[in-house]
N, C-alpha and C positions, 0 to 999 in steps of 0.2 A: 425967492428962496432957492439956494442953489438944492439939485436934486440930487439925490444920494446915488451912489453907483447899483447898480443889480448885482449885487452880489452874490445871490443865488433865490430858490423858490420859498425859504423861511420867512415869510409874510414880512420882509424888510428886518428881519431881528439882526441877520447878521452882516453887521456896517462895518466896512472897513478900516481902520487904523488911520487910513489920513485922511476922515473923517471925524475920529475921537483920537485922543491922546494914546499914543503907543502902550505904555505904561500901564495904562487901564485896561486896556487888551490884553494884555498877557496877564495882567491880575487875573482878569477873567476865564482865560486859558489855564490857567495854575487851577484857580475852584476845580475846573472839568478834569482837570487830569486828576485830581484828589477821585474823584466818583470814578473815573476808570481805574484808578489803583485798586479799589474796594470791587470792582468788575472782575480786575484780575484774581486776587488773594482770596477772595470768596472761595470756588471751586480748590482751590492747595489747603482752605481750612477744612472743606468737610472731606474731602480726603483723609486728614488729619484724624478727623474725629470720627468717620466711619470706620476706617482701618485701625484704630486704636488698642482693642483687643488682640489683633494678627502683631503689633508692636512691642504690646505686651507681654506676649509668647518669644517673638522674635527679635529682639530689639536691635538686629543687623540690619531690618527693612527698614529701619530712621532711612537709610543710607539711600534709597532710594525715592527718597522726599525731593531729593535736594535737585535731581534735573528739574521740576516744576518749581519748586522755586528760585531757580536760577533763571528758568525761562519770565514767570512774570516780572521778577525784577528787572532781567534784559530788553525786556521789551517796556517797562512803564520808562526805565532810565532811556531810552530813544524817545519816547513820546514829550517828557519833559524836557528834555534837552536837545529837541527841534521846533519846539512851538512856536521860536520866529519863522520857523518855515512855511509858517500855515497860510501861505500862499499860491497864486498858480505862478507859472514858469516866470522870469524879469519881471516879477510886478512887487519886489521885496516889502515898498513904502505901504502895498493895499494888502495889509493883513488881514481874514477874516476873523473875526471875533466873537466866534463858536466854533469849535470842532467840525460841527456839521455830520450828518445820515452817514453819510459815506466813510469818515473814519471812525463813526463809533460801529459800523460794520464791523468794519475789521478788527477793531479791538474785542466785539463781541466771539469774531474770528481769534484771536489770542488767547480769552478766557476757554474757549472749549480744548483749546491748546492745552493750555494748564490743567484742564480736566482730563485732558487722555493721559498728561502722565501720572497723573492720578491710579492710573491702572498697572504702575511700575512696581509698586508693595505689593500686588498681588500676584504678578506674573513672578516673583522668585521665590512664592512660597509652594513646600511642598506638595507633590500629588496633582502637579496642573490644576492650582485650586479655579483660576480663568479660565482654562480651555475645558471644565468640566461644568460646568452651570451658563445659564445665559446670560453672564458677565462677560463672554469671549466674543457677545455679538458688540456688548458696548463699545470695544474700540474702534475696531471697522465705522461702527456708525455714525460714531461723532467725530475722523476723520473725513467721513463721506461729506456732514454735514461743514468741515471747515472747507473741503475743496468747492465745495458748490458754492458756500457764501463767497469763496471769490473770486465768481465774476459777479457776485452782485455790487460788490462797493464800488469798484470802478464804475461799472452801469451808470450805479446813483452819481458818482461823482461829474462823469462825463453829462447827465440828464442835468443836474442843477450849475453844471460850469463850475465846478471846484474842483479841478485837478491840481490838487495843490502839493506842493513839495515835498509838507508831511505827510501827507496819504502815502506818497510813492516810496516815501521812506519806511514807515511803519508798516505797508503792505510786503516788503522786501522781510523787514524781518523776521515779521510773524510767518510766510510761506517755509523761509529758510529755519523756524523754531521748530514750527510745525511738521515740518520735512524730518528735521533730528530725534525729535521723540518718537515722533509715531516711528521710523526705524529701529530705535532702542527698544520699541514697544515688541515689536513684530520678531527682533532676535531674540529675545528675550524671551519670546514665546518660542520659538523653533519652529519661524515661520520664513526666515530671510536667515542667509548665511552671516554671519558675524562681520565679514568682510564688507557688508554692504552698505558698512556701518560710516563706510570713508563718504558714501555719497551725503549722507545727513549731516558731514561733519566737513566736506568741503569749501564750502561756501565761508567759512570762520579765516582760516590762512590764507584766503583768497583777499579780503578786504582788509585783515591784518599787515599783509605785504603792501596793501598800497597806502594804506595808512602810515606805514614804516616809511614808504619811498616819499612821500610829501612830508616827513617831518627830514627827511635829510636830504631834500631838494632835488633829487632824482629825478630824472624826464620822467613823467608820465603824458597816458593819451586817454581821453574819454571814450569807453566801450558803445558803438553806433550798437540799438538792438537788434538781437538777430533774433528771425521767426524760427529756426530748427531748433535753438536754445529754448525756446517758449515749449516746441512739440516735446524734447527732452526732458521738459522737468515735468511737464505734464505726465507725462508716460511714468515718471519716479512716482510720483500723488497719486496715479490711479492701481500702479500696483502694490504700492503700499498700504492703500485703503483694501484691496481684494487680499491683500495675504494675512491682513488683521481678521478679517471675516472666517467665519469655521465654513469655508462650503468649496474651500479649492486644494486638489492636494497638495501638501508642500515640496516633492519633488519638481512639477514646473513651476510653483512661485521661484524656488529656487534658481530655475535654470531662465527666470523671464528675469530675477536678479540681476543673475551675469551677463544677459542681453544690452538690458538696458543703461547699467551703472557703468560699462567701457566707453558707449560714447559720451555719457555724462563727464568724467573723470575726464578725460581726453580733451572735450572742450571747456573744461575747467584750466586745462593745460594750454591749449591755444590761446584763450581768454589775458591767461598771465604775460605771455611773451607779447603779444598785441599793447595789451597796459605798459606794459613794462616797455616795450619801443626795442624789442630782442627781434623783430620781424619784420619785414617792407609789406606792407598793405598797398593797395591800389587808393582810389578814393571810395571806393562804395566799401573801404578796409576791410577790404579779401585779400588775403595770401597764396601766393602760389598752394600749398594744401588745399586750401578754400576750395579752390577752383578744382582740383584733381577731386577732391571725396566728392564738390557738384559732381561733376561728369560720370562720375562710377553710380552714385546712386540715381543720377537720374536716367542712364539706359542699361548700360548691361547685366548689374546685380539684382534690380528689381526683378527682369526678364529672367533671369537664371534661380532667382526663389521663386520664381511663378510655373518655370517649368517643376519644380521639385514638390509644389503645392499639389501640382497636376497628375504627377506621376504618385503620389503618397495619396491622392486620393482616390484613384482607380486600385491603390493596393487595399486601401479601407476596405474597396463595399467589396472587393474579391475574396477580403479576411474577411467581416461580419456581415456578409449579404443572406438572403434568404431569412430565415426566419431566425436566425442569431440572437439580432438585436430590432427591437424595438423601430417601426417605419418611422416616427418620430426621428428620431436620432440619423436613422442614414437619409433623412431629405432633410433637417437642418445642415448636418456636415455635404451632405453632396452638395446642398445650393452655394454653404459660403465659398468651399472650394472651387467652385465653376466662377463666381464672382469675381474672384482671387484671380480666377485663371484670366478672363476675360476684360477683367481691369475695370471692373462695373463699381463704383462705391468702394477700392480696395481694400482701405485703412480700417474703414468700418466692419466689412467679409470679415478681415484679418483679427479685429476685435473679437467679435460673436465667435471665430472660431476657436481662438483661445479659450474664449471662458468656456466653451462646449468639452473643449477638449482636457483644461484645469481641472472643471468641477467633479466633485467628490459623489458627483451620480453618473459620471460617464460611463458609459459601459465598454470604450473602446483601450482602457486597460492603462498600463505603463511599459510601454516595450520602445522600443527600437523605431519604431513607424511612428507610433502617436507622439512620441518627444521630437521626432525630424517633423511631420507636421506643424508642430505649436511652433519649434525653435522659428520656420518657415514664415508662418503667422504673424511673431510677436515682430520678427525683424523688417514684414513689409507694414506694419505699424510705424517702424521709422521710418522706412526710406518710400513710405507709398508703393505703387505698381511702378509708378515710372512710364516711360514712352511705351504706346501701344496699347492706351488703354482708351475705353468707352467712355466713361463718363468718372471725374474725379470732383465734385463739388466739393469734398473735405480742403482740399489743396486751395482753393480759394481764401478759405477761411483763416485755414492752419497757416500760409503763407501772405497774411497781410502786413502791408509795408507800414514804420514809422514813418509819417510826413517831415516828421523832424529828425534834422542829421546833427549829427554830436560834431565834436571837435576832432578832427582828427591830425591835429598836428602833438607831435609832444611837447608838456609843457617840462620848462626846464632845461630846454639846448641849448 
Protein backbone atom coordinates (compact mmCIF):
# COMPACT_ATOMS: atom_id res chain seq x y z
CA UNK A 1 0.00 0.00 0.00
CA UNK A 2 1.47 3.06 -1.01
CA UNK A 3 1.99 5.40 2.10
CA UNK A 4 0.42 8.61 2.59
CA UNK A 5 2.70 11.79 2.70
CA UNK A 6 3.25 13.41 6.45
CA UNK A 7 1.38 16.05 6.07
CA UNK A 8 1.72 17.37 9.44
CA UNK A 9 1.37 15.98 13.37
CA UNK A 10 -2.78 15.58 13.02
CA UNK A 11 -2.70 11.74 13.86
CA UNK A 12 -2.68 11.34 9.75
CA UNK A 13 -6.22 13.28 9.42
CA UNK A 14 -4.82 15.74 7.33
CA UNK A 15 -4.18 13.91 3.74
CA UNK A 16 -3.33 15.61 0.88
CA UNK A 17 -5.49 16.40 -2.19
CA UNK A 18 -3.37 14.07 -4.42
CA UNK A 19 -4.23 11.71 -2.29
CA UNK A 20 -8.13 12.19 -2.31
CA UNK A 21 -10.12 13.98 -4.95
CA UNK A 22 -9.51 17.81 -5.05
CA UNK A 23 -13.06 18.44 -5.07
CA UNK A 24 -13.55 16.83 -1.94
CA UNK A 25 -11.06 18.85 -0.26
CA UNK A 26 -12.26 21.98 -0.75
CA UNK A 27 -15.78 20.65 0.17
CA UNK A 28 -14.25 20.07 3.17
CA UNK A 29 -12.40 23.50 3.37
CA UNK A 30 -15.80 25.35 2.52
CA UNK A 31 -17.50 23.18 5.92
CA UNK A 32 -14.32 24.88 7.93
CA UNK A 33 -14.56 28.21 6.71
CA UNK A 34 -18.58 28.13 7.60
CA UNK A 35 -17.39 27.48 11.47
CA UNK A 36 -14.71 30.33 11.04
CA UNK A 37 -17.36 32.73 9.73
CA UNK A 38 -19.42 32.02 12.86
CA UNK A 39 -15.72 32.56 14.83
CA UNK A 40 -15.62 35.76 13.31
CA UNK A 41 -19.61 37.29 13.44
CA UNK A 42 -19.78 35.99 16.91
CA UNK A 43 -17.88 38.89 18.80
CA UNK A 44 -19.73 41.99 16.00
CA UNK A 45 -23.17 40.24 17.42
CA UNK A 46 -22.55 40.66 21.05
CA UNK A 47 -21.33 43.88 20.44
CA UNK A 48 -24.43 44.43 18.90
CA UNK A 49 -26.52 43.28 21.61
CA UNK A 50 -24.38 44.68 24.52
CA UNK A 51 -24.32 48.16 23.07
CA UNK A 52 -27.84 48.02 22.17
CA UNK A 53 -29.32 50.43 24.72
CA UNK A 54 -26.14 53.24 23.89
CA UNK A 55 -27.94 52.73 20.04
CA UNK A 56 -30.90 53.31 21.35
CA UNK A 57 -30.08 56.52 22.85
CA UNK A 58 -27.67 57.30 20.02
CA UNK A 59 -28.52 55.74 16.95
CA UNK A 60 -25.39 57.73 15.02
CA UNK A 61 -23.13 54.85 16.81
CA UNK A 62 -24.95 52.24 14.17
CA UNK A 63 -22.10 54.03 12.20
CA UNK A 64 -19.46 52.61 14.03
CA UNK A 65 -20.51 48.95 13.77
CA UNK A 66 -19.51 48.95 10.34
CA UNK A 67 -15.39 48.93 10.59
CA UNK A 68 -15.94 45.37 12.55
CA UNK A 69 -18.05 44.44 10.21
CA UNK A 70 -16.13 45.13 7.37
CA UNK A 71 -13.23 43.80 9.04
CA UNK A 72 -14.68 40.17 9.49
CA UNK A 73 -16.11 40.05 6.19
CA UNK A 74 -12.68 41.12 4.81
CA UNK A 75 -10.93 38.79 6.27
CA UNK A 76 -13.57 35.58 5.92
CA UNK A 77 -13.80 36.72 1.93
CA UNK A 78 -9.53 36.14 1.79
CA UNK A 79 -10.08 32.91 3.85
CA UNK A 80 -12.67 31.62 1.20
CA UNK A 81 -11.23 32.74 -1.65
CA UNK A 82 -7.65 31.29 -1.09
CA UNK A 83 -8.47 27.82 0.10
CA UNK A 84 -6.69 26.42 -2.98
CA UNK A 85 -3.83 27.86 -1.28
CA UNK A 86 -3.72 25.70 1.49
CA UNK A 87 -0.54 24.54 0.64
CA UNK A 88 3.16 25.01 1.40
CA UNK A 89 5.29 26.96 -1.24
CA UNK A 90 5.36 24.77 -5.22
CA UNK A 91 3.54 22.07 -3.90
CA UNK A 92 -0.06 23.57 -5.50
CA UNK A 93 -1.28 19.50 -6.49
CA UNK A 94 -0.67 18.63 -2.20
CA UNK A 95 -3.44 20.49 -0.72
CA UNK A 96 -3.89 20.08 2.91
CA UNK A 97 -7.45 18.96 3.82
CA UNK A 98 -8.00 20.84 7.15
CA UNK A 99 -7.10 24.33 7.90
CA UNK A 100 -4.95 23.07 10.53
CA UNK A 101 -3.62 24.69 14.48
CA UNK A 102 -1.94 27.27 12.82
CA UNK A 103 -4.45 29.05 10.67
CA UNK A 104 -7.25 28.68 12.92
CA UNK A 105 -4.72 30.71 15.30
CA UNK A 106 -4.86 33.19 13.49
CA UNK A 107 -8.27 33.42 12.64
CA UNK A 108 -8.88 33.18 16.44
CA UNK A 109 -6.32 36.23 16.03
CA UNK A 110 -9.09 38.06 13.54
CA UNK A 111 -12.08 37.37 15.80
CA UNK A 112 -10.38 39.30 18.76
CA UNK A 113 -9.96 41.83 15.89
CA UNK A 114 -13.55 42.13 15.49
CA UNK A 115 -13.78 42.34 19.22
CA UNK A 116 -11.64 45.51 19.70
CA UNK A 117 -13.77 47.20 17.25
CA UNK A 118 -16.37 46.30 19.19
CA UNK A 119 -15.12 49.11 21.61
CA UNK A 120 -15.73 51.79 18.46
CA UNK A 121 -19.60 52.57 19.84
CA UNK A 122 -18.22 53.22 22.96
CA UNK A 123 -15.28 55.43 22.48
CA UNK A 124 -17.71 58.21 20.65
CA UNK A 125 -20.01 58.36 23.32
CA UNK A 126 -20.18 61.15 25.52
CA UNK A 127 -18.22 61.88 28.94
CA UNK A 128 -15.29 59.35 27.91
CA UNK A 129 -17.78 56.61 28.66
CA UNK A 130 -14.30 54.11 27.94
CA UNK A 131 -11.57 55.93 29.35
CA UNK A 132 -13.71 56.33 32.58
CA UNK A 133 -14.46 52.55 33.91
CA UNK A 134 -12.38 49.44 33.14
CA UNK A 135 -13.58 49.11 29.85
CA UNK A 136 -10.48 51.42 28.70
CA UNK A 137 -8.27 48.48 29.86
CA UNK A 138 -10.12 46.08 27.32
CA UNK A 139 -8.70 47.34 24.29
CA UNK A 140 -4.94 47.51 25.23
CA UNK A 141 -5.53 43.96 26.17
CA UNK A 142 -7.03 42.23 23.62
CA UNK A 143 -4.63 43.99 21.26
CA UNK A 144 -1.88 42.71 23.47
CA UNK A 145 -3.50 39.33 23.26
CA UNK A 146 -3.71 39.42 19.16
CA UNK A 147 0.11 40.73 18.97
CA UNK A 148 1.34 37.80 21.13
CA UNK A 149 -0.76 35.11 19.37
CA UNK A 150 1.29 36.12 16.42
CA UNK A 151 4.11 34.54 16.84
CA UNK A 152 2.31 31.69 17.90
CA UNK A 153 0.71 30.50 14.54
CA UNK A 154 3.78 30.60 12.54
CA UNK A 155 5.61 28.66 15.70
CA UNK A 156 2.84 26.06 15.17
CA UNK A 157 2.94 26.27 11.53
CA UNK A 158 6.72 26.04 11.13
CA UNK A 159 6.62 22.98 14.29
CA UNK A 160 3.84 20.75 12.22
CA UNK A 161 5.43 21.73 8.33
CA UNK A 162 2.43 23.64 7.20
CA UNK A 163 3.73 26.87 6.08
CA UNK A 164 1.16 27.05 3.81
CA UNK A 165 0.21 29.96 1.28
CA UNK A 166 -2.92 30.56 3.02
CA UNK A 167 -1.65 31.01 6.50
CA UNK A 168 0.77 33.69 4.93
CA UNK A 169 -2.01 35.21 3.34
CA UNK A 170 -4.50 35.34 6.08
CA UNK A 171 -1.76 36.24 8.54
CA UNK A 172 -1.04 39.43 6.37
CA UNK A 173 -4.36 40.57 6.59
CA UNK A 174 -5.53 40.09 9.87
CA UNK A 175 -1.97 42.05 11.16
CA UNK A 176 -2.86 44.65 8.59
CA UNK A 177 -7.02 44.61 9.96
CA UNK A 178 -5.73 44.55 13.18
CA UNK A 179 -3.10 47.42 12.80
CA UNK A 180 -6.27 49.71 11.39
CA UNK A 181 -8.76 49.34 14.08
CA UNK A 182 -6.86 49.24 16.95
CA UNK A 183 -5.47 52.81 15.43
CA UNK A 184 -9.23 54.04 14.83
CA UNK A 185 -9.49 52.68 18.43
CA UNK A 186 -6.61 54.72 20.00
CA UNK A 187 -7.65 58.11 18.01
CA UNK A 188 -10.77 57.88 18.84
CA UNK A 189 -9.83 57.74 22.29
CA UNK A 190 -7.22 60.83 22.19
CA UNK A 191 -4.62 58.56 22.37
CA UNK A 192 -2.72 58.70 18.88
CA UNK A 193 -2.94 61.91 16.65
CA UNK A 194 -5.59 61.51 13.99
CA UNK A 195 -2.72 61.51 11.41
CA UNK A 196 -1.54 58.21 12.48
CA UNK A 197 -4.45 57.08 11.01
CA UNK A 198 -2.52 56.97 7.41
CA UNK A 199 -0.28 54.00 9.07
CA UNK A 200 -3.32 51.67 9.72
CA UNK A 201 -4.55 52.68 6.48
CA UNK A 202 -1.38 52.16 4.32
CA UNK A 203 -1.05 48.88 3.66
CA UNK A 204 -4.79 49.01 1.46
CA UNK A 205 -3.37 51.34 -1.63
CA UNK A 206 -0.36 49.59 -1.23
CA UNK A 207 -1.63 46.10 -2.67
CA UNK A 208 -4.60 48.02 -4.48
CA UNK A 209 -1.65 49.51 -6.80
CA UNK A 210 -0.32 46.38 -7.42
CA UNK A 211 -3.28 44.63 -8.02
CA UNK A 212 -4.26 47.59 -10.48
CA UNK A 213 -0.63 46.99 -12.23
CA UNK A 214 -1.27 43.23 -12.97
CA UNK A 215 -4.55 43.61 -14.29
CA UNK A 216 -2.97 46.23 -16.86
CA UNK A 217 0.10 44.24 -17.51
CA UNK A 218 2.48 46.56 -15.97
CA UNK A 219 6.21 45.36 -15.00
CA UNK A 220 6.02 44.38 -11.63
CA UNK A 221 8.94 42.73 -9.17
CA UNK A 222 8.24 40.53 -6.08
CA UNK A 223 9.18 42.36 -2.72
CA UNK A 224 12.53 40.00 -1.17
CA UNK A 225 11.52 40.45 2.93
CA UNK A 226 13.16 42.90 4.74
CA UNK A 227 14.02 42.39 8.49
CA UNK A 228 13.76 46.45 9.50
CA UNK A 229 10.19 46.31 7.74
CA UNK A 230 9.39 43.45 10.33
CA UNK A 231 11.20 45.87 13.46
CA UNK A 232 8.91 48.74 11.84
CA UNK A 233 5.61 47.27 12.21
CA UNK A 234 6.39 45.71 15.09
CA UNK A 235 7.22 48.89 16.81
CA UNK A 236 3.53 50.21 15.08
CA UNK A 237 1.78 46.88 17.45
CA UNK A 238 3.57 47.60 20.32
CA UNK A 239 2.77 51.12 20.52
CA UNK A 240 -0.50 50.95 19.72
CA UNK A 241 -1.16 48.23 22.29
CA UNK A 242 0.62 50.76 25.07
CA UNK A 243 -1.41 53.90 23.85
CA UNK A 244 -4.77 51.78 24.09
CA UNK A 245 -3.81 51.02 27.78
CA UNK A 246 -4.71 54.06 30.56
CA UNK A 247 -1.13 53.90 32.28
CA UNK A 248 0.96 56.14 29.54
CA UNK A 249 0.63 59.78 29.14
CA UNK A 250 -0.64 60.67 25.83
CA UNK A 251 1.72 63.52 25.03
CA UNK A 252 4.64 60.87 24.48
CA UNK A 253 2.28 58.18 22.88
CA UNK A 254 1.90 61.11 20.78
CA UNK A 255 5.36 62.09 20.12
CA UNK A 256 6.51 57.97 20.00
CA UNK A 257 3.41 58.38 16.98
CA UNK A 258 5.37 60.74 14.95
CA UNK A 259 8.62 58.68 15.59
CA UNK A 260 7.62 55.65 14.50
CA UNK A 261 4.74 56.24 11.49
CA UNK A 262 7.84 58.40 9.23
CA UNK A 263 9.75 55.53 8.69
CA UNK A 264 6.71 53.40 8.47
CA UNK A 265 5.11 55.66 5.63
CA UNK A 266 8.63 56.11 3.97
CA UNK A 267 9.17 52.45 3.55
CA UNK A 268 5.80 52.03 2.34
CA UNK A 269 7.04 54.52 -0.29
CA UNK A 270 10.26 52.78 -1.12
CA UNK A 271 8.39 49.42 -1.12
CA UNK A 272 5.99 51.01 -4.10
CA UNK A 273 8.91 52.27 -6.36
CA UNK A 274 10.84 48.79 -5.93
CA UNK A 275 7.25 46.94 -6.96
CA UNK A 276 6.57 49.15 -9.37
CA UNK A 277 10.45 48.78 -11.17
CA UNK A 278 10.61 53.18 -10.64
CA UNK A 279 14.29 52.13 -8.97
CA UNK A 280 17.61 49.94 -9.92
CA UNK A 281 18.02 47.55 -6.99
CA UNK A 282 21.21 45.52 -6.69
CA UNK A 283 20.45 41.79 -6.19
CA UNK A 284 20.04 41.52 -2.45
CA UNK A 285 17.36 44.64 -4.09
CA UNK A 286 18.84 47.47 -2.14
CA UNK A 287 18.82 50.83 -3.63
CA UNK A 288 21.20 53.29 -3.46
CA UNK A 289 18.92 54.79 -0.38
CA UNK A 290 19.08 51.42 1.04
CA UNK A 291 22.53 51.62 1.29
CA UNK A 292 22.90 55.49 2.60
CA UNK A 293 19.97 55.05 5.59
CA UNK A 294 22.29 51.35 6.15
CA UNK A 295 25.31 53.44 6.80
CA UNK A 296 23.86 56.46 8.69
CA UNK A 297 22.00 54.16 11.13
CA UNK A 298 24.47 51.75 11.58
CA UNK A 299 27.53 54.33 12.88
CA UNK A 300 27.10 57.85 13.41
CA UNK A 301 23.22 58.46 14.35
CA UNK A 302 23.05 55.83 16.73
CA UNK A 303 26.53 57.27 18.46
CA UNK A 304 25.07 60.73 18.36
CA UNK A 305 21.42 59.70 20.19
CA UNK A 306 23.75 57.77 22.55
CA UNK A 307 25.70 60.74 23.35
CA UNK A 308 22.22 62.88 23.86
CA UNK A 309 20.98 59.81 26.09
CA UNK A 310 24.25 60.43 28.08
CA UNK A 311 24.19 63.91 28.47
CA UNK A 312 19.97 63.97 29.34
CA UNK A 313 20.81 61.61 31.77
CA UNK A 314 23.36 63.34 33.94
CA UNK A 315 20.81 66.38 33.49
CA UNK A 316 17.93 64.00 35.20
CA UNK A 317 19.67 62.88 38.46
CA UNK A 318 21.25 66.72 38.60
CA UNK A 319 17.33 67.85 38.32
CA UNK A 320 15.72 65.15 40.67
CA UNK A 321 18.61 63.82 42.76
CA UNK A 322 18.71 63.76 46.34
CA UNK A 323 15.84 63.18 47.92
CA UNK A 324 13.31 64.53 45.14
CA UNK A 325 12.40 61.57 43.77
CA UNK A 326 11.86 58.31 44.76
CA UNK A 327 15.68 55.77 44.72
CA UNK A 328 13.56 53.49 42.62
CA UNK A 329 13.11 55.68 39.78
CA UNK A 330 16.64 57.25 39.60
CA UNK A 331 18.47 53.70 39.49
CA UNK A 332 15.90 52.38 37.04
CA UNK A 333 16.49 55.60 34.75
CA UNK A 334 20.22 55.82 35.63
CA UNK A 335 20.80 51.92 34.80
CA UNK A 336 18.76 51.95 31.31
CA UNK A 337 20.57 55.24 30.52
CA UNK A 338 24.12 53.88 31.22
CA UNK A 339 23.04 50.75 29.07
CA UNK A 340 21.98 53.04 26.18
CA UNK A 341 25.23 54.64 26.79
CA UNK A 342 27.46 51.68 26.61
CA UNK A 343 25.54 49.73 24.03
CA UNK A 344 24.86 46.85 26.50
CA UNK A 345 21.21 45.24 25.30
CA UNK A 346 20.45 48.79 23.60
CA UNK A 347 17.04 48.35 21.97
CA UNK A 348 15.84 46.72 25.12
CA UNK A 349 17.55 49.93 27.84
CA UNK A 350 15.69 52.04 24.96
CA UNK A 351 12.28 50.16 25.66
CA UNK A 352 12.28 50.07 29.62
CA UNK A 353 13.12 53.64 29.39
CA UNK A 354 10.47 54.69 27.36
CA UNK A 355 7.81 53.08 29.23
CA UNK A 356 9.60 54.68 32.54
CA UNK A 357 9.52 57.70 31.18
CA UNK A 358 5.66 57.49 29.32
CA UNK A 359 4.07 56.16 32.38
CA UNK A 360 1.53 58.05 34.13
CA UNK A 361 3.51 57.38 37.56
CA UNK A 362 6.73 58.91 36.45
CA UNK A 363 7.63 61.44 38.53
CA UNK A 364 10.32 63.01 36.17
CA UNK A 365 7.32 65.27 34.63
CA UNK A 366 6.75 66.60 31.01
CA UNK A 367 9.33 69.26 30.22
CA UNK A 368 12.00 69.67 27.76
CA UNK A 369 14.46 67.02 29.14
CA UNK A 370 12.22 63.97 29.72
CA UNK A 371 10.53 64.37 25.84
CA UNK A 372 14.42 64.70 24.39
CA UNK A 373 15.19 61.72 26.57
CA UNK A 374 12.21 59.39 25.35
CA UNK A 375 12.36 61.09 21.72
CA UNK A 376 16.37 59.63 22.17
CA UNK A 377 14.95 56.22 23.42
CA UNK A 378 12.07 55.37 21.14
CA UNK A 379 14.53 56.27 18.14
CA UNK A 380 17.48 53.82 19.26
CA UNK A 381 14.58 51.28 19.32
CA UNK A 382 14.80 51.63 15.64
CA UNK A 383 18.02 52.19 14.61
CA UNK A 384 19.73 49.95 17.68
CA UNK A 385 23.15 51.57 19.42
CA UNK A 386 24.81 50.75 16.28
CA UNK A 387 28.86 50.40 16.24
CA UNK A 388 30.48 50.64 19.48
CA UNK A 389 28.46 48.76 21.47
CA UNK A 390 28.96 45.73 24.06
CA UNK A 391 26.83 43.38 23.59
CA UNK A 392 23.55 43.56 21.00
CA UNK A 393 21.77 39.84 21.13
CA UNK A 394 18.26 41.73 19.99
CA UNK A 395 20.02 42.40 16.41
CA UNK A 396 20.57 38.84 16.06
CA UNK A 397 17.05 38.12 16.25
CA UNK A 398 15.43 41.20 15.04
CA UNK A 399 17.76 40.85 11.83
CA UNK A 400 17.28 37.18 10.68
CA UNK A 401 17.70 36.47 7.01
CA UNK A 402 14.72 34.86 4.69
CA UNK A 403 16.59 31.72 3.26
CA UNK A 404 14.39 32.20 0.47
CA UNK A 405 14.86 35.01 -2.34
CA UNK A 406 11.92 36.33 -4.29
CA UNK A 407 12.13 37.22 -7.87
CA UNK A 408 13.65 39.91 -8.48
CA UNK A 409 13.36 40.70 -12.04
CA UNK A 410 10.28 42.68 -13.22
CA UNK A 411 7.53 40.86 -14.51
CA UNK A 412 6.10 42.36 -17.67
CA UNK A 413 9.33 43.99 -19.63
Amino acid sequence: MKKLPDASSDNGRNYFAGNRDQGEVLRGLRRQSRWAAFLLIFPWLFTLFYCQTIFYKEPFALLALLPGLATLVHIHWHLVHHLKSNHRQLEENNLFATLGAANWITLVRASFVVALAGFLPLSLMPHGLVSQNTLAWGGGTIYLVVSILDLFDGYVARRQRRETELGKQLDIVTDAAGLLVASLLAVALGRLPGIYLLVGLAYYPFIFGIWLRRRQALPLVDLQPRPYSRIIAGCQMGLVAMALLPIFKPVFTFLAAYLFMIPLLIGFLRDWLVVSCRIQTNADQQSGLDLWMRSLAGKPLPLVIRLVVFTGGIATLAAHGGFQTHLFWQLAHSLSCLLIVLGFMGRSAGLFLVLLLGSNLSPFGVNVLSMTLFAAAASLILTGTGTMSLWGPEEAILYRRSKKNANTACEGQ
